[in-house]
C-alpha positions in Angstrom: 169.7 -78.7 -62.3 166.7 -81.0 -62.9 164.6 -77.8 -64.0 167.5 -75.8 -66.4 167.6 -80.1 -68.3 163.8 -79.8 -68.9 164.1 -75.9 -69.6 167.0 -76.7 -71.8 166.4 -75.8 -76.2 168.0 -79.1 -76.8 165.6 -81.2 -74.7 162.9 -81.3 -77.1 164.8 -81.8 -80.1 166.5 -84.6 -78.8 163.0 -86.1 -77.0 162.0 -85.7 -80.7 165.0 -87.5 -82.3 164.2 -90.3 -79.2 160.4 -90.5 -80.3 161.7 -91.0 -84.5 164.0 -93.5 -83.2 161.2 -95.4 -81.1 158.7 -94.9 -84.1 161.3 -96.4 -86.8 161.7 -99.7 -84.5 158.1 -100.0 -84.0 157.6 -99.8 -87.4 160.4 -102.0 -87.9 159.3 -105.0 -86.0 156.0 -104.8 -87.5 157.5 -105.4 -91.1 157.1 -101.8 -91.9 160.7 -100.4 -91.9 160.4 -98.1 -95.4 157.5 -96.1 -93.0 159.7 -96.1 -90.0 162.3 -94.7 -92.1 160.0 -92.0 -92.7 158.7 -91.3 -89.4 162.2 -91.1 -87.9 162.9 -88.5 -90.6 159.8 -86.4 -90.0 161.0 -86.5 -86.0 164.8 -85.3 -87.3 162.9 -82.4 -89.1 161.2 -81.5 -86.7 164.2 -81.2 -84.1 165.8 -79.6 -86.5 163.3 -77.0 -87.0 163.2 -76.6 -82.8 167.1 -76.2 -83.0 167.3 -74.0 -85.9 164.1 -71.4 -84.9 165.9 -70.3 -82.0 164.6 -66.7 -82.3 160.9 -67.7 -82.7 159.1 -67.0 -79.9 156.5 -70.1 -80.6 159.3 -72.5 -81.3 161.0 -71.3 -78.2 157.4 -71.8 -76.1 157.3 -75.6 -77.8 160.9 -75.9 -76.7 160.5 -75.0 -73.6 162.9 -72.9 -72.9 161.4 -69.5 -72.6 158.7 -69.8 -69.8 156.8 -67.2 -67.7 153.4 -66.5 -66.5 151.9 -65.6 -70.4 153.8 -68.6 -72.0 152.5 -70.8 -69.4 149.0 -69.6 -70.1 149.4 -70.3 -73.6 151.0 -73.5 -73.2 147.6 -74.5 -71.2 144.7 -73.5 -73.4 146.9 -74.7 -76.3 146.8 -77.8 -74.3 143.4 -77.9 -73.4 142.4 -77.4 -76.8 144.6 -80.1 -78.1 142.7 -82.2 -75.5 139.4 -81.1 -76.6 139.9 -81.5 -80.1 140.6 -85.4 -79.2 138.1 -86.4 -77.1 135.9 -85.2 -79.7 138.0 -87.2 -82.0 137.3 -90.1 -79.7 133.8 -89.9 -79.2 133.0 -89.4 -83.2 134.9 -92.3 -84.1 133.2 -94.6 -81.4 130.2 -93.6 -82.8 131.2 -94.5 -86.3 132.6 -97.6 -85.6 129.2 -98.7 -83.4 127.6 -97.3 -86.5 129.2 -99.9 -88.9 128.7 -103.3 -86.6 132.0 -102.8 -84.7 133.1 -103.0 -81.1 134.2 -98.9 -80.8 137.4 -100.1 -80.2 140.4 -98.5 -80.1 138.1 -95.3 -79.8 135.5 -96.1 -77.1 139.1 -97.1 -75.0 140.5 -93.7 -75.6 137.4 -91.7 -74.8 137.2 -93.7 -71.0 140.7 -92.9 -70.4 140.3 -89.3 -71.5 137.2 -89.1 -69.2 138.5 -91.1 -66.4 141.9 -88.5 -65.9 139.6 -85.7 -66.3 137.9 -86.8 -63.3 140.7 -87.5 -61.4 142.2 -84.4 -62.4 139.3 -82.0 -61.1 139.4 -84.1 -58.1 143.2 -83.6 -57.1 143.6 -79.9 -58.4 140.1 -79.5 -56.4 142.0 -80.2 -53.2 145.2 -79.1 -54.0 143.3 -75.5 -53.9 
């Protein structure tokens, strides 16, 4: 049961239309509700996208509901590249912001949690195998 909800093509469209609806309150509460607004519409687009591509394989890989032993490949160097691409991110705005007379913050943050959970990672998956 628990595996055909997550598997399910409505899960990510509605995680999405959850995510807009968390992103317009944010916004909201921080005086900002015209950009909430926005976001929350940008999150409805996109579920509707994931709802309405139903016979594209790569919107039914992000919505998880066609998985096997390919997909899932994929779906993990796609990730690890994501992951890449942000640490990078992380480190190269540290750098700027120590550059300019600042504290590296939020960056240097996001780089040591990046770095601690790859090490924590290794170590589990290590002896998990």
């Amino acid at each position: 049961m628990q595996t055909r909800l997550l598997r399910s093509r409505w899960t990510m469209p509605l995680v999405s239309l959850f995510l807009g609806g968390c992103l317009l309150l944010s916004a909201w509460l921080g005086g900002n509700p015209r950009d909430g607004v926005w976001m929350l519409a940008i999150m409805a687009a996109l579920a509707l996208l994931l709802l309405a591509g139903g016979h594209n394989e790569t919107v039914r890989l992000v919505r998880g509901d066609q998985r096997d032993e390919r997909w899932t490949l994929l779906d993990m160097r796609a990730t690890a590249i994501a992951g890449n691409v942000i640490i990078a991110f992380a480190v190269g705005g540290f750098m700027y912001e120590l550059a300019h007379g600042r504290d590296g913050s939020p960056y240097g943050l996001m780089g040591a949690v990046a770095g601690v959970t790859y090490l924590v990672a290794l170590l589990v998956l290590r002896r998990r195998s």
